[in-house]
Steps between C-alpha positions, in 0.01 A plus 500: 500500500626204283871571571383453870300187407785394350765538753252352747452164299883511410579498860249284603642229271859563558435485894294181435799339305733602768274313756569179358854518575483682842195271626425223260324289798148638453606448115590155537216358749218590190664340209295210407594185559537430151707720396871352509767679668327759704795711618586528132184616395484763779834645399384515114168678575647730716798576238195560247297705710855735603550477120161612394482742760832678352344485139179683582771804574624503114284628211671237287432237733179592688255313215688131508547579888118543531464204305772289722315620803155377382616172412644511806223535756343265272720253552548540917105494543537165585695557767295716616247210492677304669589687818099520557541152592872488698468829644815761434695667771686831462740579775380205699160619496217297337289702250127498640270327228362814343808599374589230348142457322589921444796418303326281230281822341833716610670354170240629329517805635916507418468368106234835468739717628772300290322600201361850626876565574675325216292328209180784475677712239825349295699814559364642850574833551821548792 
């Protein structure tokens, strides 16, 4: 069951990543104002969620890469904040108002399976 977790989160991540580059336009429209040099930023997160996606499939990497991708979601939650109050579009389709307000506890929900998947035990079994 782990090895399953794991592949799931791996490919979650690595998909995510690849997002950034195939569709950064929902990407772009909730990076906060205040952030300089949006498109930038977009291609960096998703290069670091592709990345940490590909270390969770390494026993040598999977710790750090657990790490990397809790620091991670950390870091986009306000983003996530943000598109609460522009709205974000996927395929040219606004996201209804509960989802948005959904994906807030959602990061929660990914940094536990994070560490479930990659931080619970130093060496996880494979």
């Amino acid at each position: 069951m782990a090895v399953v977790s794991r592949t799931a989160l791996a490919l979650f991540f690595t998909i995510a990543g690849a997002a950034h580059f195939l569709t950064p336009g929902p990407y772009l429209a909730i990076v906060p104002p205040y952030i300089p040099w949006p498109g930038l930023v977009v291609a960096l997160s998703g290069i670091a969620e592709f990345l940490g996606g590909l270390g969770v499939c390494f026993r040598a990497t999977r710790f750090l890469a657990g790490w990397w991708l809790v620091a991670l979601l950390v870091a986009i939650f306000p983003a996530n904040i943000h598109a609460l109050s522009t709205g974000m579009a996927i395929g040219g389709h606004a996201l209804p108002a509960w989802m948005l307000w959904a994906r807030l506890p959602f990061q929660l929900l990914l940094i536990a399976w994070v560490w479930h998947a990659c931080l619970r035990n130093r060496q996880p079994d494979s």
